[in-house]
C-alpha positions, 0 to 999 in steps of 0.5 A: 765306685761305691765310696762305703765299700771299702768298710761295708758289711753286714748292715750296708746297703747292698741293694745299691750294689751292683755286683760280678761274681766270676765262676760258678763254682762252690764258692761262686755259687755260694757267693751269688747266693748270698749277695741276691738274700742281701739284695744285691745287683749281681751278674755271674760269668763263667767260660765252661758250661756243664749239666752242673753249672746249667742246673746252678745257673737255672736256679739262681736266675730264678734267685734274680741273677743274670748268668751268662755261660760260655766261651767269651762272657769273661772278655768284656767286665760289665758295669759293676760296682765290685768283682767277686773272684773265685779261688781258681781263677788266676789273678791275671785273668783279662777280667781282673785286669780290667776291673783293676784299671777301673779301680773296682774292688776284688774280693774273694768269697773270704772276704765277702764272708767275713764283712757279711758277719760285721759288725753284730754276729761275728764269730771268732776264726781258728784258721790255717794254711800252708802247702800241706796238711790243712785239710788233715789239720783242720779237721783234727782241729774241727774234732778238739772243739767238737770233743770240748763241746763246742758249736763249730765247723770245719769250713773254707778250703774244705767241706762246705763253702764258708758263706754257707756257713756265715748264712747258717741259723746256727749260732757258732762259738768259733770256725774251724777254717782252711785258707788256701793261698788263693783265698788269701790273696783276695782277701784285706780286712780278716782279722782271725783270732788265731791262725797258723802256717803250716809249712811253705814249699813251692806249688802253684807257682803257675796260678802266680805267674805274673802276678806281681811286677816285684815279686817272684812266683814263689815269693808272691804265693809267699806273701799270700800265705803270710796274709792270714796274720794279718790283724791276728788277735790272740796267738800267731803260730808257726813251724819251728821247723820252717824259718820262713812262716816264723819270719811271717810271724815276725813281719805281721801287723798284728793286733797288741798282746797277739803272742807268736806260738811255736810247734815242733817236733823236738822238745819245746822251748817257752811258747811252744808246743811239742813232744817229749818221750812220746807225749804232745806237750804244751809249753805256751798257754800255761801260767807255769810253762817257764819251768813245766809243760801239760802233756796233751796227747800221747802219741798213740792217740794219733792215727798215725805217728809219721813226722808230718801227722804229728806236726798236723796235730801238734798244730791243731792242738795249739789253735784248740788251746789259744781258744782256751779248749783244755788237755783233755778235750785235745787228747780225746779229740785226737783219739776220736779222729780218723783220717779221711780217704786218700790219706796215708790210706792203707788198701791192703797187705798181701804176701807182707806187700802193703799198697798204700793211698796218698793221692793226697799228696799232689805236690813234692813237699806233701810226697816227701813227708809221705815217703819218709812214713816207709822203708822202702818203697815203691812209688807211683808217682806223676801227673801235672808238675804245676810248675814245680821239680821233684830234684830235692824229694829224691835227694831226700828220699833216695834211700826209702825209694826202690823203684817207681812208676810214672805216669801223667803228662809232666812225668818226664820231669819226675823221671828227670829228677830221679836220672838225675839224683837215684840213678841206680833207682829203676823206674818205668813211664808209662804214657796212657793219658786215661783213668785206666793207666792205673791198672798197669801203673798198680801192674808194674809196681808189684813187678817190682815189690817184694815182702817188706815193700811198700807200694805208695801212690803219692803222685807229687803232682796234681791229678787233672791231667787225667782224673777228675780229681786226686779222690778219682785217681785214689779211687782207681788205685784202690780198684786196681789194687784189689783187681791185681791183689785178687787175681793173684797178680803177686 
């Protein structure tokens, strides 16, 4: 082991290092990339093998790496100086394991990323997680800097991989960053200007299955959110709404003066931001916020006034404004958004039938806020529980569901939830394992949907089991709808 890894960055000698990147995803990629520009030792390994991954693997040969493709390259950790772990991989792989008995440090490309921008060009990080809502949130966010007139990107979790961005010409004024747990859990030294937490509810709670010899799953997927405020130096903010990320608050090692900042959906007390007779609301970064509050935004300016829209902007608004970005450039920067496909995303409204994407929404907690946008609805729901239940989403929302269809792999454990919480709901599974289920799930949701209705296909579940992706199954919804809606299907 290297003895100056432990605070190495930009201007350390990477080329002693001898560097193992696993997977050879965007963010192995991206990683490989930039430790070959830095002069780096570097293997990759990857199990799976594609036309994709041979194309990538091609090229960074060409860069000087050695990639090695396929079942087995992972059970071996050749001789290395440092593992790069790629957000997928789960922590208990044989691979970790055993650079951990030798004492070899993991990193995630979070990591890598902001040791690559000390000591001389760091740019300050506005960043955020939570169970759901960050990629929306980071993007209202990435739109408030743009519209202030900021050099910025929306990076991390979403769009491009953030060492892309680290290696950028471009001389950013701050990032906007999406940080998922997985990220978060290989990452020690960041020190974000400001950061926010979302909310936090179960999910992934297989990726941390035996993790930790202490800690529950749901505890230790816990303990990895609360990591983003770590060393924060300006403005911790969390969700009044949710004790538990104001409690991380509480509990964080933060640099002094760093202020904790509350968001909610009630009228704001000091240090908060909020919502007053219509009007996003800013009772934290004014010198007069004692016994006033600036109006932010109008709640008009959203493209959508369900709860948890307003909660995603009230959150983005408040990271804009720790950076000092001013109320104008937050309510233009709101109106200039638009919501990305697979979000709340209306298809069509036929015979006063509205049908509905949120194939976004791939865990309970996201399917409930989406839910609670409607009156009565009939829900397209399924796919791979990943560990969770759905008994409280009925409970919550019993009364907005009128009947549902199930599909995917774990769909017994959804119908089970709704048997057990909505017996009077009816609901139909069906057990099609490919992309085209979706023709008769769309089918039989109009079956059931009547003038007033709403069909919503917020799964509650992710998406693998059968598409691609949540964009894949999004897709085949929207198809589906308009192949059911044109035909005359209602």
């Amino acid at each position: 082991m290297i003895d100056w890894l432990s605070h190495a960055n930009r201007l350390s000698e990477w080329t002693q290092v001898k560097v193992v990147v696993a997977g050879l995803g965007l963010s192995g990629f991206s990683a490989a990339d930039a430790l070959l520009q830095y002069g780096a030792e570097v293997t990759l390994l990857d199990e799976t093998i594609s036309d994709d991954k041979a194309e990538k693997a091609k090229l960074l040969e060409i860069l000087g790496a050695q990639v090695r493709l396929g079942p087995g390259v992972t059970r071996a950790l050749p001789d290395c100086d440092l593992v790069i772990a790629s957000p997928g991989w789960f922590p208990t792989c044989p691979l970790f394991r055993q650079a951990r008995a030798q004492k070899i440090p993991i990193w995630g490309d979070l990591e890598l990323a902001w040791r690559l921008q000390q000591p001389d060009r760091q740019v300050p990080w506005l960043g955020l997680t939570g169970t759901n809502g960050k990629t929306t949130t980071v993007t209202m966010l990435e739109s408030i800097l743009t519209t202030a007139g900021l050099t910025t990107s929306a990076v991390g979790n979403v769009g491009r991989p953030i060492l892309e961005t680290i290696l950028d010409d471009v001389t950013y004024d701050c990032l906007a960053i999406e940080l998922s747990s997985f990220q978060l859990h290989w990452a020690d030294t960041l020190s974000l200007h400001s950061a926010a937490v979302l909310n936090l509810d179960p999910d992934h709670l297989q990726w941390y299955e035996g993790s930790s010899e202490t800690l529950s799953p749901f505890d230790a997927y816990a303990a990895d959110k609360a990591r983003i405020y770590h060393q924060v130096s300006h403005s911790c903010i969390y969700n009044v709404a949710d004790p538990r990320t104001e409690q991380m608050v509480a509990d964080a090692d933060v640099i002094e003066g760093a202020r904790a900042i509350g968001f909610t959906l009630d009228i704001p007390q000091i240090s908060m931001v909020g919502v007053v007779d219509g009007a996003l609301v800013d009772r934290a970064f004014i010198p007069q916020r004692r016994d006033s509050a600036l109006e932010l935004a109008s709640l008009s300016d959203l493209p959508s006034s369900a709860p948890h829209m307003v909660a995603n902007a009230l959150a983005a608004a408040a990271l804009a404004r720790s950076f000092g970005v001013e109320a104008r450039a937050v309510r233009d920067g709101l109106r200039a958004y638009e919501l990305g496909p697979h979000r709340i995303q209306a298809i069509a409204t036929v015979q006063g039938i509205t049908w509905v994407d949120d194939s976004k929404a791939t865990n309970a907690h996201a399917a409930s806020a989406s839910l609670q946008g409607f009156d009565s609805v009939v829900w397209i729901a399924g796919g791979q529980a990943k560990g969770t239940q759905f008994e409280d989403l009925v409970r919550t929302n019993r009364d907005r569901i009128k009947a549902a269809v199930i599909i995917g792999v774990d769909r017994e454990i959804v119908a089970s939830a709704l048997a057990s919480e909505a017996p009077d709901i009816p609901y139909v599974c069906l057990d099609l394992a490919q992309p085209s289920v979706m023709e008769e799930a769309v089918a039989r949701a109009g079956d059931f949907a009547v003038k007033g209705d709403t069909v919503l296909l917020a799964p509650a579940c992710a998406s693998q089991d059968i598409y691609v992706d949540y964009a894949e199954r999004g897709n085949w919804f929207a198809q589906s709808v308009r192949e059911y809606t044109g035909k005359g299907g209602l």
